[in-house]
Backbone of each chain as ProteinMPNN parsed JSONL, in Angstrom:
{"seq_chain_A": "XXXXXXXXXXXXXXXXXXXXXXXXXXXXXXXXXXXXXXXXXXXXXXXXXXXXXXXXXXXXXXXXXXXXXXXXXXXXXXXXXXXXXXXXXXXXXXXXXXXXXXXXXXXXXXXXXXXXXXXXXXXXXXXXXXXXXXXXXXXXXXX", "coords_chain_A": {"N_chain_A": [[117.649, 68.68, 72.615], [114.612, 69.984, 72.826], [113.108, 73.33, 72.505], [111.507, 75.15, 75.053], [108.94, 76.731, 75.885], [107.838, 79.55, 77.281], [105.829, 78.896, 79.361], [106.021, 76.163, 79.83], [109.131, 76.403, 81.003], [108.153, 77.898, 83.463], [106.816, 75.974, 84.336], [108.336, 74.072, 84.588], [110.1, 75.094, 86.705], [107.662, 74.95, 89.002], [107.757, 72.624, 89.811], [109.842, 71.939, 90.14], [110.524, 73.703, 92.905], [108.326, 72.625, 93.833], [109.023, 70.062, 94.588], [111.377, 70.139, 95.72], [110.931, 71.023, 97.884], [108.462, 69.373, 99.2], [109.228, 66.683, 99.229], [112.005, 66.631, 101.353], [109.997, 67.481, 103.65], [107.96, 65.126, 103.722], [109.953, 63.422, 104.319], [110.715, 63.77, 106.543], [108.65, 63.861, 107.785], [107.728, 61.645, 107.703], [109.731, 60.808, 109.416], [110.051, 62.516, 112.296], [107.536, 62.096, 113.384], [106.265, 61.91, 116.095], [107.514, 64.295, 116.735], [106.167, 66.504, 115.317], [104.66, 69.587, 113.762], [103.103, 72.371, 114.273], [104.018, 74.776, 113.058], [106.016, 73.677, 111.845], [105.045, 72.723, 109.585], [103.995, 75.364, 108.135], [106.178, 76.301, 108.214], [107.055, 74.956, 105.999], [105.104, 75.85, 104.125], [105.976, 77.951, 103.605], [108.51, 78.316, 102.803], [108.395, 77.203, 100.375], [106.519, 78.781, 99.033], [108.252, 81.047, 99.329], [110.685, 80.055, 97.343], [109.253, 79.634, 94.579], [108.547, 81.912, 94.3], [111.072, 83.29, 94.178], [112.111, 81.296, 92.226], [110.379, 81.492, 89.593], [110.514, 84.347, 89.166], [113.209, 84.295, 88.459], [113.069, 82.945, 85.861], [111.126, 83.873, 84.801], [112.965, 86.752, 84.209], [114.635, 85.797, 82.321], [113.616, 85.487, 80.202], [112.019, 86.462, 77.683], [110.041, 86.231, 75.81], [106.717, 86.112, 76.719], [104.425, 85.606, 76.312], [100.894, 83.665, 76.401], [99.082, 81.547, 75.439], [96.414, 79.865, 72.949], [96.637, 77.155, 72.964], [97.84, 77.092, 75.641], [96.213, 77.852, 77.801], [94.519, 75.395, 77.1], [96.389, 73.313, 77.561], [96.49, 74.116, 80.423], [93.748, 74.075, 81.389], [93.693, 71.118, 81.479], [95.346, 69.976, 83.594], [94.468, 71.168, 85.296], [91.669, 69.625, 86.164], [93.463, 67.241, 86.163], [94.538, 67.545, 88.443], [92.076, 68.236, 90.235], [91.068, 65.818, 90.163], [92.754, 63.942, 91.649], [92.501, 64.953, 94.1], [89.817, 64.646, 95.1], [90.222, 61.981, 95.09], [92.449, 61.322, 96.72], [92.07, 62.332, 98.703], [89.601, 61.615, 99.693], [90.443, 58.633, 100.302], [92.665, 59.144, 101.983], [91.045, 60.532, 104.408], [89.764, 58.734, 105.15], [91.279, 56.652, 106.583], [92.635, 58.29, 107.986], [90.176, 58.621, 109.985], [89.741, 55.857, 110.562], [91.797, 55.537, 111.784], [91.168, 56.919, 114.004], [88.729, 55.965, 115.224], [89.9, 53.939, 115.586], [91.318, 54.531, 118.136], [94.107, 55.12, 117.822], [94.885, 57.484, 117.399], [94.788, 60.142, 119.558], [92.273, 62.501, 120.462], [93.256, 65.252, 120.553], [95.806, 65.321, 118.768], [94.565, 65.288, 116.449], [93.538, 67.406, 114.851], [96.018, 68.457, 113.505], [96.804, 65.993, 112.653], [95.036, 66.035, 110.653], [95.619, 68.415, 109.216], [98.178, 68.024, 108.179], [97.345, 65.96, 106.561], [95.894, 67.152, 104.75], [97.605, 69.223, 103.94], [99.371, 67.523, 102.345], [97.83, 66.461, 100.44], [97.34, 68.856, 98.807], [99.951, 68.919, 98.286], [100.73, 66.97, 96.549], [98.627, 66.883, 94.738], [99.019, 69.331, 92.846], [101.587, 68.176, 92.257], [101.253, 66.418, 90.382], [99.602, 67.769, 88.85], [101.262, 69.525, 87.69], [102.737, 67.714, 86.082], [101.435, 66.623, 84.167], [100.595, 68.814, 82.736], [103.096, 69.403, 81.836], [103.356, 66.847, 80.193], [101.453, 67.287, 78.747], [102.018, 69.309, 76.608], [103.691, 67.691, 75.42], [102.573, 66.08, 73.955], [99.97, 64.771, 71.439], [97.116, 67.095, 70.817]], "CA_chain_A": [[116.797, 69.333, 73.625], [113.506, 71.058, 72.602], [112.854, 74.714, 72.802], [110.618, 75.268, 75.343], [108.003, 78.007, 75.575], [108.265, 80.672, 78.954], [104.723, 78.474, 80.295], [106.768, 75.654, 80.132], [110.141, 76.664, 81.944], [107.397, 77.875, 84.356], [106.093, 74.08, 84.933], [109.656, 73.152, 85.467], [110.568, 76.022, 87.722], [106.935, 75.015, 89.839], [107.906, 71.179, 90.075], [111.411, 71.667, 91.093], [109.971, 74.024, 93.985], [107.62, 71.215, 94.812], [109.834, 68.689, 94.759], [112.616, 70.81, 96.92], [110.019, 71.375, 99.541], [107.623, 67.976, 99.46], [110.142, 65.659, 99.836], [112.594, 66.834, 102.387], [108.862, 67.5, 104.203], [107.758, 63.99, 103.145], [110.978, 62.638, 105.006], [110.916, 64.134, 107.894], [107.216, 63.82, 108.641], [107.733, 60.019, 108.718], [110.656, 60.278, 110.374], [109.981, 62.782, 113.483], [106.2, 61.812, 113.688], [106.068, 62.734, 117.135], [107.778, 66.111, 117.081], [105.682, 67.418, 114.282], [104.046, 70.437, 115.068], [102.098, 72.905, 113.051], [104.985, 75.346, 112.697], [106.829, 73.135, 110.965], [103.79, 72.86, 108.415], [103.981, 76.741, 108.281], [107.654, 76.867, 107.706], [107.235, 74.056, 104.617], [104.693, 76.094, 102.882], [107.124, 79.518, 103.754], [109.684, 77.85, 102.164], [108.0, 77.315, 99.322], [106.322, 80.08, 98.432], [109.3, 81.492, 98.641], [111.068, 79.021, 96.638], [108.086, 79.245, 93.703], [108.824, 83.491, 93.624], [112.412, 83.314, 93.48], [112.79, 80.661, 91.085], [109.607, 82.398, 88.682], [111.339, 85.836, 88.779], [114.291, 84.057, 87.64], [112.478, 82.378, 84.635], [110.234, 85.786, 83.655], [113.884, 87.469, 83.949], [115.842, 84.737, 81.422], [112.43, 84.674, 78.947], [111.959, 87.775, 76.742], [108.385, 85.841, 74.934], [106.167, 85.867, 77.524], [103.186, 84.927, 75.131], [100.546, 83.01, 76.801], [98.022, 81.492, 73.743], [94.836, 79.007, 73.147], [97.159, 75.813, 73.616], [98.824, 77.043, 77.031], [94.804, 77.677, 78.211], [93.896, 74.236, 76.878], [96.69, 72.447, 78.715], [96.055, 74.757, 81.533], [93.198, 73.529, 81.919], [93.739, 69.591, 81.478], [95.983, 69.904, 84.219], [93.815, 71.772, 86.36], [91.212, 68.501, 85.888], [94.14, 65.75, 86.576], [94.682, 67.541, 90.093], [91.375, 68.07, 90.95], [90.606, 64.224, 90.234], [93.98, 63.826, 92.263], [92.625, 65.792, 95.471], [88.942, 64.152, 95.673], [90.795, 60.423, 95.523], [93.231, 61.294, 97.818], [91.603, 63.138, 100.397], [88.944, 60.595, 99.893], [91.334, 57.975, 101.164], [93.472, 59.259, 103.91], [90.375, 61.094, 105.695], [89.161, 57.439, 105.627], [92.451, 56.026, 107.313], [92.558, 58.857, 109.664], [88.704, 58.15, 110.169], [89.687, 54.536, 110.984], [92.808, 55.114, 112.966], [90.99, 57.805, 114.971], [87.874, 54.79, 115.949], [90.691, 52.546, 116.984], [91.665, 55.045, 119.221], [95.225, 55.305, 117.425], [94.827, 58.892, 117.448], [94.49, 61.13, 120.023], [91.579, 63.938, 119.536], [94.7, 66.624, 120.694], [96.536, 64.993, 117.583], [93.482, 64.652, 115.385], [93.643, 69.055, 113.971], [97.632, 68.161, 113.241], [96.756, 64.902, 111.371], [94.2, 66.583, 109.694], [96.713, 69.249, 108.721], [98.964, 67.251, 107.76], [96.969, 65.017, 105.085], [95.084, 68.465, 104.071], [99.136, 69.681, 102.745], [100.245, 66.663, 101.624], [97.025, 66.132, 99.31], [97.307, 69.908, 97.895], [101.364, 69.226, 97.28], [100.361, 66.209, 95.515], [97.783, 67.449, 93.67], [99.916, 70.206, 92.473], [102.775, 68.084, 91.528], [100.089, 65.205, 89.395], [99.024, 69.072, 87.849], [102.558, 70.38, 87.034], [103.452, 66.655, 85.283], [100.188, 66.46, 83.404], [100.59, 70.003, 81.579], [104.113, 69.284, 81.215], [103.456, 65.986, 79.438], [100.69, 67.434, 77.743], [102.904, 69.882, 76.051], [104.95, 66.976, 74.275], [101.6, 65.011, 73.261], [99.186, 65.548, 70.476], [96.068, 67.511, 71.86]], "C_chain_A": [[115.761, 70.214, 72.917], [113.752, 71.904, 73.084], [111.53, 74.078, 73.662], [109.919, 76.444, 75.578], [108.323, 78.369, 77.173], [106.981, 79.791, 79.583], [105.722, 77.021, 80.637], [108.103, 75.405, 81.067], [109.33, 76.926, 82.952], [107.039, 76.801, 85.15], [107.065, 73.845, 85.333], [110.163, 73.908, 86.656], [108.914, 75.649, 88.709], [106.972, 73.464, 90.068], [108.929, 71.068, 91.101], [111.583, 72.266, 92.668], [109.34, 72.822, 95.031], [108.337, 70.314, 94.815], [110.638, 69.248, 96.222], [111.934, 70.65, 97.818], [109.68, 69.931, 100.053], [108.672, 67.46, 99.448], [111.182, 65.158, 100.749], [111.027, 66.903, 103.601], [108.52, 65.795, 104.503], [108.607, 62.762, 104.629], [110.934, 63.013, 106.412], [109.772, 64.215, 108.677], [107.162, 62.151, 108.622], [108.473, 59.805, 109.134], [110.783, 60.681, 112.03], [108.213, 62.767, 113.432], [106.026, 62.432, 114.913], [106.362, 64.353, 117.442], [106.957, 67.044, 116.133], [104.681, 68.195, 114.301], [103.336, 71.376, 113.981], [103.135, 74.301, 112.657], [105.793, 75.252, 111.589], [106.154, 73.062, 109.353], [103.783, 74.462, 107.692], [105.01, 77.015, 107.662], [107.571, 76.006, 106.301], [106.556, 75.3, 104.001], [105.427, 78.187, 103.136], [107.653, 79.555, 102.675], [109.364, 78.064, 100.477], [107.394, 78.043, 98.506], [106.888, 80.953, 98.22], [110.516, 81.165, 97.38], [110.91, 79.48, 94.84], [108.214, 80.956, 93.531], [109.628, 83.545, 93.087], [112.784, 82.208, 91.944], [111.07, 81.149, 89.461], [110.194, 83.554, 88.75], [112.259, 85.546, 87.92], [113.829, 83.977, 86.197], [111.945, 83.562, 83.666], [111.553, 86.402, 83.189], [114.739, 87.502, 82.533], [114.687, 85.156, 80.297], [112.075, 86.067, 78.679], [110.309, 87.505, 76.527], [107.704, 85.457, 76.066], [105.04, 85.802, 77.288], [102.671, 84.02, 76.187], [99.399, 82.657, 75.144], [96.879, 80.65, 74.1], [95.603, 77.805, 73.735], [97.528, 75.902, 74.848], [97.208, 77.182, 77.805], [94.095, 76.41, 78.265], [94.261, 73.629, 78.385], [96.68, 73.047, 80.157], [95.039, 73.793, 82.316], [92.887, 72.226, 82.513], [94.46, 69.431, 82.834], [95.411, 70.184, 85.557], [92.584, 70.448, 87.204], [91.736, 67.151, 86.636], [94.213, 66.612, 88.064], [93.744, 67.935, 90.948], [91.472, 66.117, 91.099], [91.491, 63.617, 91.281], [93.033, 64.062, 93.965], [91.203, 65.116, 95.671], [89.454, 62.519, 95.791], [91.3, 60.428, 96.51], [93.103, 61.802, 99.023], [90.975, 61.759, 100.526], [89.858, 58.8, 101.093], [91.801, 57.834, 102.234], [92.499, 59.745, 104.598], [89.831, 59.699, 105.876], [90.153, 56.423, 106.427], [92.57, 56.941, 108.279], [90.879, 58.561, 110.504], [88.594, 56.832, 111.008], [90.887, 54.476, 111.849], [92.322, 55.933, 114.243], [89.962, 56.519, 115.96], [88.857, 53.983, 116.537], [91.633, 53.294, 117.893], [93.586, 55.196, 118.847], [96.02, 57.079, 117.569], [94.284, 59.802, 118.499], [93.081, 62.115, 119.673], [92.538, 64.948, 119.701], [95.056, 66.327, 119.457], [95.411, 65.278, 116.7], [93.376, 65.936, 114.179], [94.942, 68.903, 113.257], [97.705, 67.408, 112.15], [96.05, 65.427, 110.289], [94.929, 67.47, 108.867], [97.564, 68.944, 107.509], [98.745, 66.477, 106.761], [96.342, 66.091, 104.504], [96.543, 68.396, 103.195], [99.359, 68.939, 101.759], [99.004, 66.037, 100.265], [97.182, 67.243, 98.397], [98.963, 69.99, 97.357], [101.18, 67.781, 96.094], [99.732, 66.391, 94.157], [98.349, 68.758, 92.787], [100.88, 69.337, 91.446], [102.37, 66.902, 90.56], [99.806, 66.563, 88.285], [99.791, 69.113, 87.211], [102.912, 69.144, 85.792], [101.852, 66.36, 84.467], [100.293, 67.352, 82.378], [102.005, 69.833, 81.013], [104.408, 68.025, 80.054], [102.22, 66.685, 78.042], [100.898, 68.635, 76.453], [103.687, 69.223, 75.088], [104.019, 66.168, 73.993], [100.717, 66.062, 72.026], [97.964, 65.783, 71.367], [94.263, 67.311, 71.422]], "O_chain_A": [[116.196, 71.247, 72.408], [114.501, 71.864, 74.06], [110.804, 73.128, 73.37], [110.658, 77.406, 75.366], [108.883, 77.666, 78.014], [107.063, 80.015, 80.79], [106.125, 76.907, 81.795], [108.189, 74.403, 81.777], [109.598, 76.093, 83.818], [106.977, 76.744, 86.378], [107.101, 73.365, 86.466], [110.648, 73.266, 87.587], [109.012, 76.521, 89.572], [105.955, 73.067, 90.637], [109.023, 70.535, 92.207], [112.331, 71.773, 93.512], [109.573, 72.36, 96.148], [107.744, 69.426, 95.427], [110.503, 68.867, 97.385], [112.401, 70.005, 98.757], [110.272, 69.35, 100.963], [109.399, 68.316, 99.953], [111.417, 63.981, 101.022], [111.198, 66.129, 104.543], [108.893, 65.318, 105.575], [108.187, 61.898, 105.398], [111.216, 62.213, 107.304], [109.728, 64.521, 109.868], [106.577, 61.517, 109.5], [108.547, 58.642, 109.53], [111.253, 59.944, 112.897], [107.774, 63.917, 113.467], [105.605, 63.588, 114.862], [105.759, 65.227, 118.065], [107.096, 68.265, 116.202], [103.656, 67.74, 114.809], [103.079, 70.938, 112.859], [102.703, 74.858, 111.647], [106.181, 76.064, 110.748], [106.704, 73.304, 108.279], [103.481, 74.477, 106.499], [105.035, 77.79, 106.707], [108.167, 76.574, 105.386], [107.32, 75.954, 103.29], [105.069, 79.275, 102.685], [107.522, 80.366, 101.758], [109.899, 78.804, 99.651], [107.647, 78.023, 97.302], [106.614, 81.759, 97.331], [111.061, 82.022, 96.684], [111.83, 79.632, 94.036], [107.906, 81.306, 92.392], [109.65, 83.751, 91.873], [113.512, 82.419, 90.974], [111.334, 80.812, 88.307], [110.513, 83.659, 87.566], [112.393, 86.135, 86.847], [114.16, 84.847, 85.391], [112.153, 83.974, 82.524], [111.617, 86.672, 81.99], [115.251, 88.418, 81.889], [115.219, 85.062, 79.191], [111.836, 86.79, 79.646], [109.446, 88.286, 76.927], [108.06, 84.372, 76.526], [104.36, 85.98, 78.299], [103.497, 83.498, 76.935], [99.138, 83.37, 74.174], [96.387, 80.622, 75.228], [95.313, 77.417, 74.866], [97.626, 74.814, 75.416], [97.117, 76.258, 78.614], [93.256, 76.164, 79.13], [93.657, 73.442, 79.441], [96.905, 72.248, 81.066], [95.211, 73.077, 83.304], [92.207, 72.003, 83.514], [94.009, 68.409, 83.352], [95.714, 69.657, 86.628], [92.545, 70.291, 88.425], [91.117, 66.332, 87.314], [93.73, 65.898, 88.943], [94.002, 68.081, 92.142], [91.892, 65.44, 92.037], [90.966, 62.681, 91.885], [93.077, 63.181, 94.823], [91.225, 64.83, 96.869], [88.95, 61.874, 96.711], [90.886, 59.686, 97.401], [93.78, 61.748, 100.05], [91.481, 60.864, 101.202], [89.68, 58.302, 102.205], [91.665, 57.014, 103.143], [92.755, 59.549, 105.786], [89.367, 59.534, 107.005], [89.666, 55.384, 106.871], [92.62, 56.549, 109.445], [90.81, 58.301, 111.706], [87.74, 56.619, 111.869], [91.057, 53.511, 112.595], [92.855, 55.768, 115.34], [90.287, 56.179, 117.097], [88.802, 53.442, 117.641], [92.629, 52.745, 118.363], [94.292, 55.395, 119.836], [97.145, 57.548, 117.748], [93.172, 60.261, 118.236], [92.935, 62.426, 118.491], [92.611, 65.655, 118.696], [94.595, 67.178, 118.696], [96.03, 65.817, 115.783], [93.199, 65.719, 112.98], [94.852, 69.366, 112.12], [98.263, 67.658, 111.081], [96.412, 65.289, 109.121], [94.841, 67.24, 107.661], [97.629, 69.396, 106.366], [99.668, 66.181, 106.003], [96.216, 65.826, 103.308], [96.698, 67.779, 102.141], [99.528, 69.292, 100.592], [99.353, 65.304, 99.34], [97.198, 66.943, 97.203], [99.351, 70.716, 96.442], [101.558, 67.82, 94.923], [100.099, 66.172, 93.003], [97.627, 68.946, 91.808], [101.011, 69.576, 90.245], [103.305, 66.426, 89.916], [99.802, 66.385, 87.067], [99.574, 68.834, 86.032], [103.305, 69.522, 84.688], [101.59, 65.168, 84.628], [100.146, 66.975, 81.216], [102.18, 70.077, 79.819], [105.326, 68.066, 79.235], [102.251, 66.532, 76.821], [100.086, 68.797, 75.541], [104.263, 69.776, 74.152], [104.544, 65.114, 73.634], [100.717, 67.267, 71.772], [97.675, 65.088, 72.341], [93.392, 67.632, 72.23]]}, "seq_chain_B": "XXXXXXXXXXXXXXXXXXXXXXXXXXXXXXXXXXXXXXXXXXXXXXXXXXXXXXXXXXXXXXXXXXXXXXXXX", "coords_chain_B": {"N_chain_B": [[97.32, 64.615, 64.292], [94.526, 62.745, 63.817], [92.815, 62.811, 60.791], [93.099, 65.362, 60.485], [94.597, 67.654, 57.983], [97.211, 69.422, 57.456], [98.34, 72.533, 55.898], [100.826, 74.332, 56.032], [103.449, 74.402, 56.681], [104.55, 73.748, 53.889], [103.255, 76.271, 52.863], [104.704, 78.374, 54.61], [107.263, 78.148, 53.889], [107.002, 78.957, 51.125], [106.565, 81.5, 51.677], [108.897, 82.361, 52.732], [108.731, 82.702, 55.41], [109.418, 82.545, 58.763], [109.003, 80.37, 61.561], [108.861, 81.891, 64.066], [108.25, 83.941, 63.068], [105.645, 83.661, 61.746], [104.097, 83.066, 63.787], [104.183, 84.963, 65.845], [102.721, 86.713, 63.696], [99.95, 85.961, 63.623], [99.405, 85.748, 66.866], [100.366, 83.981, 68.616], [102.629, 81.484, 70.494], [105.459, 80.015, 69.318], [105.959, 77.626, 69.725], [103.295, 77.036, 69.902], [102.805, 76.702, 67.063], [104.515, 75.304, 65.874], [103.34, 72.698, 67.204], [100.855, 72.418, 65.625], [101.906, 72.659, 62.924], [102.957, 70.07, 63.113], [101.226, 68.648, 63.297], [99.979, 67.845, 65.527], [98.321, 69.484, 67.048], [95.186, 71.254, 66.702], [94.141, 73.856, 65.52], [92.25, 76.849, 67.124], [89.24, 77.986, 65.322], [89.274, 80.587, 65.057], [92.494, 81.495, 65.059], [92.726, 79.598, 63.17], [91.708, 80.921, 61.227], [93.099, 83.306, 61.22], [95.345, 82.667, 60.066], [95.081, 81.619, 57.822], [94.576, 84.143, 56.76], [96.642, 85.553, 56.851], [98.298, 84.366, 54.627], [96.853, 84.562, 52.557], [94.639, 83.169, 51.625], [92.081, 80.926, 51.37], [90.969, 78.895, 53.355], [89.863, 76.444, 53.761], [92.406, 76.016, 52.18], [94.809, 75.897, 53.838], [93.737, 74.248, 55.64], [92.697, 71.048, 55.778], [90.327, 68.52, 55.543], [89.875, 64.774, 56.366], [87.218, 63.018, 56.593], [86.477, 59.721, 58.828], [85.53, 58.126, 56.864], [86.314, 58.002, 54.348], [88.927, 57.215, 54.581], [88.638, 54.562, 54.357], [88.089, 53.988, 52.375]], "CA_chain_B": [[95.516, 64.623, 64.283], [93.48, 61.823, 62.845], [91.638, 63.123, 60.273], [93.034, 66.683, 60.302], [96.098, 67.912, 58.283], [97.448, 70.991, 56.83], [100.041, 72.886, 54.562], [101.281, 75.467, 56.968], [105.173, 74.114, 56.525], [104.745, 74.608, 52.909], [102.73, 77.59, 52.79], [105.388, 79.634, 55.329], [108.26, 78.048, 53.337], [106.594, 79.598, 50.159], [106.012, 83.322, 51.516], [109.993, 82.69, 53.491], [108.433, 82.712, 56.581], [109.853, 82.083, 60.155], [107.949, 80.127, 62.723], [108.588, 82.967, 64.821], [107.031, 85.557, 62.363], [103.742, 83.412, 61.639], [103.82, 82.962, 65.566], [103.634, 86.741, 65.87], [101.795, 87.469, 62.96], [98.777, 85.277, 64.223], [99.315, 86.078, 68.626], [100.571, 82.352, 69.499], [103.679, 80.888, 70.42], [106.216, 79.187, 68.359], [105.97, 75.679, 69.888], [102.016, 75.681, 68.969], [103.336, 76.684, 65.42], [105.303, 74.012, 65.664], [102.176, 71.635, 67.043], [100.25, 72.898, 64.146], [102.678, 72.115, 61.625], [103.519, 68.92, 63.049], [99.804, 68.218, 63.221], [100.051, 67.603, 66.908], [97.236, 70.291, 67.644], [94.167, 71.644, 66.138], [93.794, 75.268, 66.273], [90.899, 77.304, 67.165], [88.409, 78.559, 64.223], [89.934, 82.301, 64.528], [93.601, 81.102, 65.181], [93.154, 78.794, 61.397], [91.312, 82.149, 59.696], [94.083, 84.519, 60.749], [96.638, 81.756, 59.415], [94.693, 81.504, 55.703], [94.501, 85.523, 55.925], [98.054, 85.597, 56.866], [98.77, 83.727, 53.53], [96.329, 85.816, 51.718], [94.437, 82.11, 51.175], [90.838, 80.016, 51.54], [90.931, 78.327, 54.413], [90.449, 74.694, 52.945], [93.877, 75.475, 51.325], [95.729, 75.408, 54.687], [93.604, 73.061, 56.448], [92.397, 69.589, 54.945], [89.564, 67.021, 56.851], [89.837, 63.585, 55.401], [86.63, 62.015, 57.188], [87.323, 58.701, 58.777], [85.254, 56.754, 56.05], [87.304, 58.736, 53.157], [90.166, 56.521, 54.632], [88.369, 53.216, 54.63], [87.971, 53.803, 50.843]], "C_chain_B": [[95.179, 64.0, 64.271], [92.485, 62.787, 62.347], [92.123, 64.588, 59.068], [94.678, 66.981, 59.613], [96.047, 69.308, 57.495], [98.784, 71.612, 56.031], [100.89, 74.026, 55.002], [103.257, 75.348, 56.697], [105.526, 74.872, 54.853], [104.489, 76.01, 52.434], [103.777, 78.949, 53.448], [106.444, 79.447, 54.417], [107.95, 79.086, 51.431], [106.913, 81.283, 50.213], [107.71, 83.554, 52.226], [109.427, 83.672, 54.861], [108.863, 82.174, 57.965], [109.089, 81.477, 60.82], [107.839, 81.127, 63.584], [107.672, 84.063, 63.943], [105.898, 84.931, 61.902], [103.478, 83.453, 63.136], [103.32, 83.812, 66.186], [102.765, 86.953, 65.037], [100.174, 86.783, 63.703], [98.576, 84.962, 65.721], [99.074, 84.877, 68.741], [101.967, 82.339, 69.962], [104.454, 80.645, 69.644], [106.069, 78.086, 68.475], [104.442, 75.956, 69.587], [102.028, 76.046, 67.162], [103.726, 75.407, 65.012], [104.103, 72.779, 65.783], [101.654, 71.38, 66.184], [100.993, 72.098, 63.087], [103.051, 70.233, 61.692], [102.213, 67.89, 63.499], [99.225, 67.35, 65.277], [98.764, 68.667, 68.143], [96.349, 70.861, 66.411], [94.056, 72.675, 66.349], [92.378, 76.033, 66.289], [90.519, 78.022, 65.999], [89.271, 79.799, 63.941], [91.147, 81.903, 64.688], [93.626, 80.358, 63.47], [92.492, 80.181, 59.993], [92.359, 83.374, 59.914], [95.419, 83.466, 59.987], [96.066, 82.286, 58.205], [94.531, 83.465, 55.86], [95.968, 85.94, 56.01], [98.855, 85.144, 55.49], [98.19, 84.201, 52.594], [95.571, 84.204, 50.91], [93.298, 81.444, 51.497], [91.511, 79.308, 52.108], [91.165, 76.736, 54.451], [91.989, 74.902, 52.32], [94.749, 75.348, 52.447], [94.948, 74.217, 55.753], [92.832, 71.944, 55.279], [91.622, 68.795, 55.507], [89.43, 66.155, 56.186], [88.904, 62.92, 56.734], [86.686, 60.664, 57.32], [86.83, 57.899, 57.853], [85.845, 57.02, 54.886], [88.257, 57.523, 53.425], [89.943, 55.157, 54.369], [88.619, 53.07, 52.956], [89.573, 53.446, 50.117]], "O_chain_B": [[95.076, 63.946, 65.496], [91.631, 63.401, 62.986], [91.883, 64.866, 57.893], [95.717, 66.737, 60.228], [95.11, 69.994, 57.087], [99.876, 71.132, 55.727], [101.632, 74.585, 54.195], [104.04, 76.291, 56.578], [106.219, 75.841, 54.543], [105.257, 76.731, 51.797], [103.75, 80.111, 53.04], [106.806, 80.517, 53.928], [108.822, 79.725, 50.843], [107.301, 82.052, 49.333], [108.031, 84.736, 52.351], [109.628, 84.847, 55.168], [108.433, 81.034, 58.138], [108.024, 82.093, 60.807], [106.696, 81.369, 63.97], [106.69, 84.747, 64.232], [104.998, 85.713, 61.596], [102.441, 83.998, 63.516], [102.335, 83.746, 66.922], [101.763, 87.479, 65.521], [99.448, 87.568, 64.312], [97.761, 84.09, 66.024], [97.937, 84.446, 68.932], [102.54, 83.409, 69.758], [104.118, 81.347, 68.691], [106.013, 77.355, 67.486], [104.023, 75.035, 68.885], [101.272, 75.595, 66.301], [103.364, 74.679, 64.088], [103.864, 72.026, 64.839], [101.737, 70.251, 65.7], [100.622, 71.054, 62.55], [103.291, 69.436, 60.786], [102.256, 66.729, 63.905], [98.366, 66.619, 65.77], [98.499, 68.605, 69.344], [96.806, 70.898, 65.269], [93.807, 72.88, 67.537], [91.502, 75.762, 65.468], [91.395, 78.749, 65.531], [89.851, 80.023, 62.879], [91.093, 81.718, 63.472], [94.533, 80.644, 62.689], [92.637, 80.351, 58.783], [92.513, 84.26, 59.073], [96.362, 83.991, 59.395], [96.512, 83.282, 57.634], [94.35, 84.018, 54.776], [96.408, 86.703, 55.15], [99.996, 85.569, 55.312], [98.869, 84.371, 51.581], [95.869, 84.009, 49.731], [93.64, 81.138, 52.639], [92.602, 78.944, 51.668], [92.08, 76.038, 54.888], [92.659, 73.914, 52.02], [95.679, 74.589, 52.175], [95.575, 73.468, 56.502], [92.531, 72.212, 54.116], [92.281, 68.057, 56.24], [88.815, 66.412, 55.151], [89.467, 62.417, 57.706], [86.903, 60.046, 56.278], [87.445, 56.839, 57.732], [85.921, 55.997, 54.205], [88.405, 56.768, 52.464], [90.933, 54.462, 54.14], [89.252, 52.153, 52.434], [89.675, 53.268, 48.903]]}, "name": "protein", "num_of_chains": 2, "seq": "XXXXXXXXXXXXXXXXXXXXXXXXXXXXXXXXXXXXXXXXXXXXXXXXXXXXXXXXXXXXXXXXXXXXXXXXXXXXXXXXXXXXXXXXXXXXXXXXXXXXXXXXXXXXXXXXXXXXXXXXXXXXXXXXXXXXXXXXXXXXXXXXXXXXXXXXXXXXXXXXXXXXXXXXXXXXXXXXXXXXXXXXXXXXXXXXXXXXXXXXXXXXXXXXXXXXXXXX"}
């Protein structure tokens, strides 16, 4: 097992957040489609922001070297890069599938702020969790 | 690297140096010590002149550039 540096345990302590959250989310927004309400959207990113304190307190608590340097700035940034590129594809996309399910009348306009909602989150937990696995790989590559 | 290497392993092993105490002495990490040494990163201009003053050493002696037509030869 590598040593890893306190920015590191960080990446893994802001994945495992996003994961915990986005994917129980994930599941249950294609499974109660109809009941899904903007609350529920509210309570995901609760959750998680709570989630993403508690489990960073922990990490700062455990980690004495709390050194940030030029390499943790680099891959900072590379990361920052892969989840923009992430968030103009993927918006790009689904506002063009809600775009096209809204013309065929698939969609409600009542529904249409909800859906919108709803692919807004799920592009910024994406784009997040394309970020977190980008700096974390780019940590075990040459730079 | 390609291109880029350096003597940082020998040079700390010389002065009985820790990765942690060049890590500190020069305000980085240990793992990009470790990059460094394992030629896995390039460090910035002032990051490679506090290394060679850390060693009390010209700069070419811890880093090395073998341009790529050097290699063709």
């Amino acid at each position: 097992m590598p040593s890893l540096s306190y920015q590191e345990k960080s990446l893994y302590g802001e994945l495992v957040a996003d994961l915990a959250v986005f994917v129980p989310y994930f599941i249950i927004m294609h499974t109660h489609q109809a009941t899904l309400t903007v609350s529920f959207i509210a309570a995901s990113i609760t959750i998680l922001i709570a989630a993403q304190i508690f489990l960073q307190a922990v990490i700062a608590a455990f980690t004495r070297n709390r050194l940030k340097d030029e390499r943790d700035r680099l891959i900072r940034l590379r990361g920052y890069r892969a989840g923009y590129i992430t968030i103009v594809t993927i918006m790009l996309i689904l506002m063009s599938m809600l775009w096209v399910h809204s013309s065929l009348k698939q969609i409600t306009p009542a529904h249409m702020a909800l859906h919108f909602l709803t692919v807004f989150f799920a592009v910024l937990m994406l784009a997040e969790i394309v970020k977190t696995i980008t700096q974390l790989a780019a940590y075990r590559r040459p730079l | 690297m390609p291109g880029l290497r350096n003597t940082l392993r020998d040079l700390r092993a010389a002065h009985s140096m820790t990765q942690q105490e060049l890590a500190d002495a020069i305000g980085v990490t240990r793992q990009t010590v470790i990059a460094i040494e394992l030629d896995k990163y390039s460090p910035s201009l002032e990051t490679a002149f506090r290394i060679a003053h850390v060693f009390s050493v010209p700069l070419e002696q811890v880093f090395q550039y073998d341009p790529p037509s050097s290699k063709k030869k």
